[in-house]
BABAGU-189358 format. One record per residue (C-alpha): x, y, z; chain. Coordinates in Angstrom, 2 decimals, always signed. Layout:
BEGIN
c1 / c2 / c3 / ch
X / Y / Z / A
...
//
This chain:
BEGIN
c1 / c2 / c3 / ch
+131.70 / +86.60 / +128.27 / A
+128.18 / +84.61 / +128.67 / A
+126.30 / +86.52 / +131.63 / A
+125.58 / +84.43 / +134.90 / A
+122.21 / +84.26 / +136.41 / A
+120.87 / +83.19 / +140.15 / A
+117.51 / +84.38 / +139.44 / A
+115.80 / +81.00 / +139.29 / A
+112.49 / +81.02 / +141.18 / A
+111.17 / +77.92 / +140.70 / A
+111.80 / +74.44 / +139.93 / A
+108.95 / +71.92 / +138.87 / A
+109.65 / +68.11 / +137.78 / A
+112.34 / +68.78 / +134.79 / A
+111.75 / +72.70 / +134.38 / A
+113.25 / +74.99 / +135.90 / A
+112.22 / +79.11 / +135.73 / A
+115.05 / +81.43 / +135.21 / A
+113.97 / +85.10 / +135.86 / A
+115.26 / +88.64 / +134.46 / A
+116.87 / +86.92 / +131.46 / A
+118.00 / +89.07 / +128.23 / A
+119.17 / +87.93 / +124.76 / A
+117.93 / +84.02 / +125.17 / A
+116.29 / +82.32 / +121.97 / A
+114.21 / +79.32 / +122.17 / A
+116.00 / +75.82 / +122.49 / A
+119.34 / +78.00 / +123.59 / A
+121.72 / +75.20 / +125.71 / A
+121.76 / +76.28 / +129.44 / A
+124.53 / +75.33 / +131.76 / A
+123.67 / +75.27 / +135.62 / A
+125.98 / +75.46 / +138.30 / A
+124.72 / +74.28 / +141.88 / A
+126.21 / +75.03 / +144.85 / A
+128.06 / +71.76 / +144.78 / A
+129.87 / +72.71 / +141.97 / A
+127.97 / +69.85 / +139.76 / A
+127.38 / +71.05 / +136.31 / A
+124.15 / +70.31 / +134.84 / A
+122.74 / +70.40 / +131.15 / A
+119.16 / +71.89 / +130.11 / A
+117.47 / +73.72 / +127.12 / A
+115.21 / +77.10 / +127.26 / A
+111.69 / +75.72 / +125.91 / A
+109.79 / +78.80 / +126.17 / A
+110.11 / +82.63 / +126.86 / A
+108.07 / +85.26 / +128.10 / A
+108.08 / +88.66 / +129.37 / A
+111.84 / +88.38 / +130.29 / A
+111.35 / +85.01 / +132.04 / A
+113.02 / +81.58 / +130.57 / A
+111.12 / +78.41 / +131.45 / A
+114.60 / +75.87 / +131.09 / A
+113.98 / +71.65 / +130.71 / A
+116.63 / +70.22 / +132.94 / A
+118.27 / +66.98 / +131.14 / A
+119.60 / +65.19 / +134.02 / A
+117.07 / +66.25 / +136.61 / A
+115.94 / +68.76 / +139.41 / A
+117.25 / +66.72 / +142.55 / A
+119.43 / +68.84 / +145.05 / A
+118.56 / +72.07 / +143.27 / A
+118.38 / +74.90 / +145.75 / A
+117.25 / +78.41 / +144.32 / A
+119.21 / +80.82 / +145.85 / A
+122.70 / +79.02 / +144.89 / A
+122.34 / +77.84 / +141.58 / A
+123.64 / +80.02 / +138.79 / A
+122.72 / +79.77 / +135.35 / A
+124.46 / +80.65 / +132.24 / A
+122.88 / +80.80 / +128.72 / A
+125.35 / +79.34 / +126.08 / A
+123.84 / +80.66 / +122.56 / A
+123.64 / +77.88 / +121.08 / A
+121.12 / +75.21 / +120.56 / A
+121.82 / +71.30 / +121.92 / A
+124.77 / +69.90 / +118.91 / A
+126.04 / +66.91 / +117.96 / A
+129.29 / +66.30 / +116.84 / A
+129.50 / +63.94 / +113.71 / A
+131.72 / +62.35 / +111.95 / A
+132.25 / +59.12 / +110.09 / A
+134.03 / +57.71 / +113.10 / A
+130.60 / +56.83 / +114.84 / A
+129.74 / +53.97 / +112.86 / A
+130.62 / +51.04 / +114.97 / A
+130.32 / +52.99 / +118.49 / A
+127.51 / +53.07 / +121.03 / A
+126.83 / +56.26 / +122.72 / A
+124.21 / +57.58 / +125.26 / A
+120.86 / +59.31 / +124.50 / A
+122.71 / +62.83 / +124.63 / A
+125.38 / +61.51 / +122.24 / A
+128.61 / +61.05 / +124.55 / A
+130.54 / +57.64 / +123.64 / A
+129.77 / +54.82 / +126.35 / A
+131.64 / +52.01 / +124.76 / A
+134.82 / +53.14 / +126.20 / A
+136.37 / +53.95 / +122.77 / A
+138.52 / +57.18 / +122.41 / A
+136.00 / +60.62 / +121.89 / A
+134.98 / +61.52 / +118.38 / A
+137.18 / +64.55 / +116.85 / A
+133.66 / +65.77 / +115.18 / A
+133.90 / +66.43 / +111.40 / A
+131.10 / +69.25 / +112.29 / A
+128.58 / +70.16 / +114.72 / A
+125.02 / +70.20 / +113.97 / A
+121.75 / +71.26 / +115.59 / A
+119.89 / +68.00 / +116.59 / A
+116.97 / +70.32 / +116.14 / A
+116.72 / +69.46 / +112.69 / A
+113.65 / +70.13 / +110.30 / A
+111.74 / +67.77 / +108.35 / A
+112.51 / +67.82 / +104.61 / A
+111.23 / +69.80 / +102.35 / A
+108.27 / +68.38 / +100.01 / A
+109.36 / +70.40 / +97.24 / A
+112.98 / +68.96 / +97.70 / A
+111.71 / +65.16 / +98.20 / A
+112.49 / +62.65 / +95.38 / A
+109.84 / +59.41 / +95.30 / A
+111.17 / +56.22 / +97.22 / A
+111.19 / +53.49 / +94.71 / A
+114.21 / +51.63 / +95.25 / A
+114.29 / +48.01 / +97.71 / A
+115.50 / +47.31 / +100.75 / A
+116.54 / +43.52 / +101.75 / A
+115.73 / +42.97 / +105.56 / A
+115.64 / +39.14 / +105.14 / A
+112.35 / +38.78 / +106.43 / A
+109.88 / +37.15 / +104.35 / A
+106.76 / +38.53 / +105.65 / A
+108.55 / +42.22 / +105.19 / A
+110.63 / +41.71 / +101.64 / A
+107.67 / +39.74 / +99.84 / A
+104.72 / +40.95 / +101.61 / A
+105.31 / +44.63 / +103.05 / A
+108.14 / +45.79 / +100.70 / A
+110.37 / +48.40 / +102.42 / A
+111.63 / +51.09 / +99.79 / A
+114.34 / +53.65 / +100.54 / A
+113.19 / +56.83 / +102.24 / A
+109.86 / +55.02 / +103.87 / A
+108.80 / +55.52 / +106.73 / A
+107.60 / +51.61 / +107.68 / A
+106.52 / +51.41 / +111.68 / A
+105.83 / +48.31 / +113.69 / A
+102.84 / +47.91 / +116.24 / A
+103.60 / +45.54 / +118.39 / A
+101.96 / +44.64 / +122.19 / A
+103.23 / +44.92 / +125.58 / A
+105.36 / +42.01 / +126.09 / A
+105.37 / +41.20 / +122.46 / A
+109.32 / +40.14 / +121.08 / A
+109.48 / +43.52 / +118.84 / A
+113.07 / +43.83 / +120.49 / A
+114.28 / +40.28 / +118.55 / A
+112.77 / +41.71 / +115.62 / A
+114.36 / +45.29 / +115.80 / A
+117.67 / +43.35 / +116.40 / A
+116.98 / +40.71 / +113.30 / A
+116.46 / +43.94 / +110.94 / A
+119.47 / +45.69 / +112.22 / A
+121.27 / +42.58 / +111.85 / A
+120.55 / +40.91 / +108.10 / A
+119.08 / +44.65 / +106.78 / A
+121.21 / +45.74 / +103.13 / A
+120.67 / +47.07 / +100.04 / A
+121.19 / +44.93 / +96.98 / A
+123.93 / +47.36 / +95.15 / A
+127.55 / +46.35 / +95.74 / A
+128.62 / +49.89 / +94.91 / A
+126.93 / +51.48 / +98.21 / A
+127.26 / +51.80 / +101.47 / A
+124.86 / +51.07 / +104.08 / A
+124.32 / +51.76 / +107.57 / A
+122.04 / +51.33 / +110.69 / A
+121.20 / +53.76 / +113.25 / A
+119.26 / +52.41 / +116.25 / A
+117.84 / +54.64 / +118.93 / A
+116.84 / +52.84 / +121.92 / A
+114.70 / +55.26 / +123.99 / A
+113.63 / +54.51 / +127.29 / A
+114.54 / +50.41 / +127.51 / A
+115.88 / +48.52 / +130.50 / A
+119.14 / +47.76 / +131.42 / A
+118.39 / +43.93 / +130.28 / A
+116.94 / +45.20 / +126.69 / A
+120.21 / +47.33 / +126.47 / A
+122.54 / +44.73 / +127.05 / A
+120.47 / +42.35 / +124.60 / A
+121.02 / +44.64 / +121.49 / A
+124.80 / +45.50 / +122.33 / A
+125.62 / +41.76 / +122.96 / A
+123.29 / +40.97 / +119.96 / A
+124.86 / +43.91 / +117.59 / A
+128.64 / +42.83 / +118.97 / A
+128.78 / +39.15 / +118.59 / A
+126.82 / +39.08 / +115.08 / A
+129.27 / +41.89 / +113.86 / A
+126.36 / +44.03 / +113.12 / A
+127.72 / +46.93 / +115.02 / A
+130.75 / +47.44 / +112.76 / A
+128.05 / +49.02 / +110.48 / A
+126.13 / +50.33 / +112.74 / A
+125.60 / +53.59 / +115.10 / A
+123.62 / +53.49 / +118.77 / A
+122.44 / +55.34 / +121.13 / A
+120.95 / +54.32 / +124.15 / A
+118.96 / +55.58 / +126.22 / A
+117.60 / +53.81 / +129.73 / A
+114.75 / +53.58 / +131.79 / A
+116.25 / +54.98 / +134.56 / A
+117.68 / +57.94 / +132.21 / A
+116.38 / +61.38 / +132.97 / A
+113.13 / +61.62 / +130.73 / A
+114.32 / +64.73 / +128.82 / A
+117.12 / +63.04 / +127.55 / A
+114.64 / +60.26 / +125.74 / A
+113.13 / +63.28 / +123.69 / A
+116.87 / +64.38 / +122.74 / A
+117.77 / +60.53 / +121.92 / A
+115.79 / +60.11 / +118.39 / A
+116.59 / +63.76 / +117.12 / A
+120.56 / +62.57 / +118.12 / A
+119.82 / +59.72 / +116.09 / A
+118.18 / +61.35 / +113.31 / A
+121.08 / +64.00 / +113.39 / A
+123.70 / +61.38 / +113.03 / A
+121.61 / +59.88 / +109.52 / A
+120.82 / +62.71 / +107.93 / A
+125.35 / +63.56 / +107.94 / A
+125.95 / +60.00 / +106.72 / A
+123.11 / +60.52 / +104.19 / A
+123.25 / +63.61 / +102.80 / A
+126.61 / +63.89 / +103.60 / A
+127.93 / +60.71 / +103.23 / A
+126.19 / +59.82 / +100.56 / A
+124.96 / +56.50 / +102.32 / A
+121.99 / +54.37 / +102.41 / A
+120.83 / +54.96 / +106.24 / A
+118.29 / +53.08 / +107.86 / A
+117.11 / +54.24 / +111.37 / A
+115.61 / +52.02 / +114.11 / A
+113.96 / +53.70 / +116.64 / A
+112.54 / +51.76 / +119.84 / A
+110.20 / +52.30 / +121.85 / A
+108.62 / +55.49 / +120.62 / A
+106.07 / +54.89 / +123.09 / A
+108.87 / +55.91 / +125.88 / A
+109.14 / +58.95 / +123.71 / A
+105.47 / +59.85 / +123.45 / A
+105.18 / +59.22 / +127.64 / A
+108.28 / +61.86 / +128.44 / A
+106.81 / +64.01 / +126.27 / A
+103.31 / +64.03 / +128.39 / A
+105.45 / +64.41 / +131.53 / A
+107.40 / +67.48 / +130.26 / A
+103.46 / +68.52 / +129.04 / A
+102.56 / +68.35 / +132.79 / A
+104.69 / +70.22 / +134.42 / A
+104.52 / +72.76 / +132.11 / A
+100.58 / +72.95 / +132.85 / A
+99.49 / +72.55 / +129.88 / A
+95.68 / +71.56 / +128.68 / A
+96.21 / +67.85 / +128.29 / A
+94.63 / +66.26 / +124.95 / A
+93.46 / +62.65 / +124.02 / A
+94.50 / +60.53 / +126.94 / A
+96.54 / +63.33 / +128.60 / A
+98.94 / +63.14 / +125.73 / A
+99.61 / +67.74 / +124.74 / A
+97.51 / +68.40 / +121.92 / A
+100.65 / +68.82 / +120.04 / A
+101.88 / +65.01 / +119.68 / A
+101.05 / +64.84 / +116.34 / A
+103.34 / +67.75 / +115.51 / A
+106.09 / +66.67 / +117.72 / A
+106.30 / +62.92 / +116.18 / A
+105.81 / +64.46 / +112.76 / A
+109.06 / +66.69 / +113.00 / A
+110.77 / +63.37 / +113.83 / A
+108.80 / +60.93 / +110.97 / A
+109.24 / +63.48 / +108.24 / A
+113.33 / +63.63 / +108.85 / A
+113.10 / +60.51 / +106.57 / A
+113.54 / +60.33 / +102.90 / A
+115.38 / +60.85 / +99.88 / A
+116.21 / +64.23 / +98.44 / A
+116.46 / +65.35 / +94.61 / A
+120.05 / +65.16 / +93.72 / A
+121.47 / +62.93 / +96.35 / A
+122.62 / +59.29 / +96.40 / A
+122.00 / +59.07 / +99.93 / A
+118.44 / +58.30 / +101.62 / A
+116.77 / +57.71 / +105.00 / A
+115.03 / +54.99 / +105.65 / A
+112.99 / +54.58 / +109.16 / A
+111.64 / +51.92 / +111.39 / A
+109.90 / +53.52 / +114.14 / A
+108.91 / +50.89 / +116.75 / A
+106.21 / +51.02 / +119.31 / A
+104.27 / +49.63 / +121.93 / A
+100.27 / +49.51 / +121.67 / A
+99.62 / +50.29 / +125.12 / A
+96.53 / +47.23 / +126.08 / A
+96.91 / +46.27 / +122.53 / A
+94.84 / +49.13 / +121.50 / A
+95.73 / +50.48 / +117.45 / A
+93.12 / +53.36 / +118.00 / A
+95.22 / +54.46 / +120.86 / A
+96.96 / +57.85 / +119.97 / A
+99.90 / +57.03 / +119.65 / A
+99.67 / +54.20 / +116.76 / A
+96.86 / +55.87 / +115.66 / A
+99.00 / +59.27 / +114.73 / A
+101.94 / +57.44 / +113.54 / A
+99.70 / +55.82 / +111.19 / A
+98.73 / +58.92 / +109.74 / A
+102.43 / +60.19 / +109.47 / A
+104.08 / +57.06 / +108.31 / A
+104.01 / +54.93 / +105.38 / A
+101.80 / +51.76 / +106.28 / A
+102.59 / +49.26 / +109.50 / A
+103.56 / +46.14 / +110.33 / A
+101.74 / +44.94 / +112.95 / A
+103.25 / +41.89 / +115.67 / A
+99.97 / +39.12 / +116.58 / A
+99.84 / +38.15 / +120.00 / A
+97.70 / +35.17 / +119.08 / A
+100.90 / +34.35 / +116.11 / A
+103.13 / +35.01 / +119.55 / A
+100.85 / +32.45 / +121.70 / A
+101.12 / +29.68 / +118.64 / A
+104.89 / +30.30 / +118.37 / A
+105.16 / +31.94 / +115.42 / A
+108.77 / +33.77 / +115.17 / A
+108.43 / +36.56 / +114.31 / A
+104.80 / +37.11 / +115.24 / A
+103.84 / +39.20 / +111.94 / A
+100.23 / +39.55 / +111.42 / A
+99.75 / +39.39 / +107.70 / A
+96.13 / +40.71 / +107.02 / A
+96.38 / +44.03 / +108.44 / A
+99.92 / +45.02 / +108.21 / A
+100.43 / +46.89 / +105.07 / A
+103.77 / +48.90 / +103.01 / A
+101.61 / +51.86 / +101.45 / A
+104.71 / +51.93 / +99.04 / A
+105.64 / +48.77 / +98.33 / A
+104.61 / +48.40 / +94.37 / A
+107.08 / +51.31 / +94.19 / A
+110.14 / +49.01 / +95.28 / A
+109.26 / +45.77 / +93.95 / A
+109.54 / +44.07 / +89.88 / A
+112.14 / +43.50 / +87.39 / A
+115.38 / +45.39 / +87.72 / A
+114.55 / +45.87 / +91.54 / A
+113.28 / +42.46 / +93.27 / A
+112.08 / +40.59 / +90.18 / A
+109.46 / +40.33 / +87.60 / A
+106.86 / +37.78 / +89.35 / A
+107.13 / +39.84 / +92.56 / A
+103.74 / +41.93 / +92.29 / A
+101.30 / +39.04 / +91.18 / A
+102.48 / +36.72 / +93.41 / A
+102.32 / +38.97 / +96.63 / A
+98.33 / +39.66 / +95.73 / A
+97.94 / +35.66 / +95.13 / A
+99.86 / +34.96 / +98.65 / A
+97.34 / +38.07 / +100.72 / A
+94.09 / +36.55 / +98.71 / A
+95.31 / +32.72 / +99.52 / A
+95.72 / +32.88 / +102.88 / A
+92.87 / +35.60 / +103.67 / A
+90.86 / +32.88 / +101.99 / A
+92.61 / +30.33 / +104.08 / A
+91.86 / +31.55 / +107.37 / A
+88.59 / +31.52 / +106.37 / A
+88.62 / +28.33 / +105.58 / A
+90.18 / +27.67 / +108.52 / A
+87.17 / +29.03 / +110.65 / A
+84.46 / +27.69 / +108.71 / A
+86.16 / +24.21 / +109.23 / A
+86.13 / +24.60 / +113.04 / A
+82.42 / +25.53 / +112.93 / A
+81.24 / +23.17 / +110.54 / A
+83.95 / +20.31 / +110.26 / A
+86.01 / +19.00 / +107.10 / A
+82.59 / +18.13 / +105.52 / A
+81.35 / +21.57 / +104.72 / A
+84.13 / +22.53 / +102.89 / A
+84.78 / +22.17 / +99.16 / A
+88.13 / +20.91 / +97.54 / A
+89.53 / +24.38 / +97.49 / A
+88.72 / +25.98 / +100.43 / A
+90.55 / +22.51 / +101.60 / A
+93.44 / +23.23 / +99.83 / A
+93.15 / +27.03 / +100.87 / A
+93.16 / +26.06 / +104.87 / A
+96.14 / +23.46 / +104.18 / A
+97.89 / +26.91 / +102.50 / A
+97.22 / +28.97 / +105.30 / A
+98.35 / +26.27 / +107.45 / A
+101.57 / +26.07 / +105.61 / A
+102.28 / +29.67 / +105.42 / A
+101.98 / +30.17 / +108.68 / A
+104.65 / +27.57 / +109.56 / A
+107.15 / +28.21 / +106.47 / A
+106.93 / +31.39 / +105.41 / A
+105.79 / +33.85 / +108.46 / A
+107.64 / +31.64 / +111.20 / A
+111.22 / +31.86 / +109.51 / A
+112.76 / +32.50 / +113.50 / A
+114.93 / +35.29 / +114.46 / A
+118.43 / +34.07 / +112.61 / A
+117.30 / +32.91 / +109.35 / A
+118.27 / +35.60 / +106.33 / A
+116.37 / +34.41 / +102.99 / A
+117.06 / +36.50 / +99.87 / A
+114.44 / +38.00 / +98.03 / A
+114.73 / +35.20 / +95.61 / A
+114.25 / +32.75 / +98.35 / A
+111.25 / +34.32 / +99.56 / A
+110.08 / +34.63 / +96.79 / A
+110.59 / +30.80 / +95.58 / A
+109.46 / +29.99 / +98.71 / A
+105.52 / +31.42 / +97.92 / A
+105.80 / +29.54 / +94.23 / A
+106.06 / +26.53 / +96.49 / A
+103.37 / +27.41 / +98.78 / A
+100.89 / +28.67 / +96.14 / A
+101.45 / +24.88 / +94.66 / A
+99.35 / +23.40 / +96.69 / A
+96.39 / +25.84 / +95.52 / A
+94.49 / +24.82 / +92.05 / A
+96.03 / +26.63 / +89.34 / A
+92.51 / +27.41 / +88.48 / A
+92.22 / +29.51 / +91.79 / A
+95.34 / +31.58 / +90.72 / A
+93.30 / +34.52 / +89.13 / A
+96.02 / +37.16 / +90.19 / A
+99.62 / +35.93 / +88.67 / A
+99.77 / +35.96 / +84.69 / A
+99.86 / +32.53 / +82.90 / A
+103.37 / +33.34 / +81.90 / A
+104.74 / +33.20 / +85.33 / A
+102.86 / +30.37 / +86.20 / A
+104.68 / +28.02 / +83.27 / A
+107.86 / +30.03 / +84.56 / A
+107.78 / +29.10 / +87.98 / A
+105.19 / +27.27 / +89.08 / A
+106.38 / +24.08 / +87.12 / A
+107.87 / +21.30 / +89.13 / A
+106.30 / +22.70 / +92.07 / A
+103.45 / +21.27 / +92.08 / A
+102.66 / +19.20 / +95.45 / A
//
């Protein structure tokens, strides 16, 4: 019989402090009872000296001390999983909002999971097709990466979150794939977008969501990932599956956390973030990967919004140091109508040589990507120099450079939000940009692939 308390003294924001408590362990489930008879959810985040301080998930309105009773359940927050999720939409705490029958979980798990083990880790080296040129030729994904995207206030990261969930696979007919997006703190409008989206381009019969709103309490946007993450990690490791996770906007994540940081009175850090962001998003980053043994991997696309545009803010600025490399959305590519909006130059896959070559994408895949960032960084050069100067200052090649950068810009970055090119295509598709450049000028692709592919190309 779980013991009933009505010793809470105090109720701040989301916390709530439960007095004279025996026997509770750190993130133990609490149910609370108010006088109303509504049943609440919450979690104990800290103990001392007898006293639990409890983070209420749906909020502290209507609360009155002296009524409320509180019972300690001895267990952490679970998820029940199952195979039966894929192709269902639930809410950030898990509980099916699609109006589809419950799940009869195969298991319940502790979404308090731990990051895995380096010891246990194998290296990522195998490809993953999201149909996006500037991602599949430029910034490889590999399975197990972590890969975020920067992108700007107002910036379309959403059509690009939905275009990966949508055309992402793995090459291997023998294995199965699956998406699980976590939408953490979006409006009502975003949320319909990606469940329309998902639903009418079938991409939700392979796929898992949870959403979680705006106007959601903001403890349940710190339990929405880690739900997410719980529900991989069974089809995974489980499973056996190839798992990629979306996660959007992890900036909504990083903001409830600061709230929950306030109330508890805690000594703020950079930008009134706790001191112990970096920790927190690395518990949820490092969930990702591919373990010694196992078929099945985790792949994640973390997604976030650069508050004023700002990379240095912290943030994008710890993620970088968790994750993998970036891929980083241009509001001047956005202004010019670029679709998607990928800034080429500074977006980077820190793992990408790993996934890419003969047997995985195919043979020419390495040289040509180095020719394709050297062309068009020498392009946009080019490109400047010929606004300064005019056509008159610039020699034959940097000519031909601009007209590639010009190109590239307009073929290969803006493919638009429904087009699905193979590897091959994308790949094809550089040979036929990297025509129009002097073969003399291509110093980083072997002669060999050059009289492979290059010929009848040329422009």
């Amino acid at each position: 019989m779980l013991k009933e308390y009505k010793t809470v003294s105090e109720v701040v924001g989301p916390l709530m402090l439960v007095e004279g408590v025996e026997g509770v362990d750190y993130e133990e489930l609490v149910d609370i009872e108010l006088q109303t008879g509504e049943r609440r959810r919450g979690r104990v985040i800290e103990i001392s000296e007898g006293n639990a301080l409890v983070q209420l998930f749906e909020g502290s309105t209507g609360i009155n001390l002296k009524s409320t009773s509180v019972r300690f359940l001895g267990r952490p927050l679970e998820l029940g999983v199952s195979e039966d999720m894929i192709g269902r939409i639930f809410d950030g705490l898990g509980s099916p909002i699609d109006d589809g029958p419950e799940i009869i979980p195969e298991e319940r798990r502790n979404v308090n999971g731990t990051a895995i083990n380096p010891v246990s880790r194998d290296y990522p080296s195998e490809f993953i097709q999201t149909g996006i040129s500037t991602i599949d030729g430029l910034n490889t994904l590999v399975r197990g990466q972590k890969l975020p995207i920067f992108s700007g206030s107002g910036l379309p990261h959403n059509n690009v979150a939905a275009q990966i969930a949508r055309q992402a696979k793995v090459l291997s007919d023998d294995e199965s794939f699956a998406v699980v997006f976590a939408a953490i703190g979006i409006t009502f409008e975003e949320a319909q977008f990606f469940m329309d989206d998902f639903e009418r381009t079938g991409a939700l019969d392979r796929s898992v969501m949870f959403m979680n709103l705006a106007n959601d309490p903001a403890i349940e946007r710190l339990a929405t990932p880690k739900m997410a993450l719980t529900c991989a990690e069974y089809l995974a490791f489980e499973k056996n599956m190839q798992v990629l996770v979306i996660m959007t906007d992890m900036t909504n994540y990083a903001e409830a956390l600061r709230e929950v940081s306030a109330a508890r009175k805690e000594v703020p850090g950079r930008r009134g973030y706790p001191g112990y962001l970096y920790t927190d998003l690395s518990t949820i980053y490092e969930r990702a990967g591919k373990l010694k043994g196992k078929p099945g991997t985790i792949t994640q696309i973390p997604i976030l919004s650069m508050p004023e545009d700002d990379i240095t803010h912290p943030i994008p600025d710890l993620t970088g140091y968790i994750t993998e490399g970036q891929i980083i959305l241009s509001r001047d590519h956005y202004n010019d109508g670029l679709q998607p909006p990928v800034s080429i130059l500074p977006s980077l896959s820190r793992l990408k040589d790993k996934g890419i070559g003969k047997g995985k994408t195919r043979e020419d895949h390495a040289d040509t990507m180095n020719q394709i960032y050297a062309a068009y960084a020498s392009g946009v050069d080019a490109r400047e120099l010929q606004k300064i100067l005019g056509d008159t200052a610039l020699s034959e090649s940097d000519k031909a450079f601009a007209k590639f950068a010009e190109r590239f810009e307009k073929e290969y970055i803006s493919q638009g939000y429904y087009t699905n090119r193979t590897i091959e295509e994308t790949l094809d598709l550089g040979w036929e940009l990297l025509s129009i450049i002097p073969r003399t000028e291509l110093k980083r692709i072997k002669d060999e692939y050059i009289e492979k592919y290059l010929d009848g190309k040329e422009s």
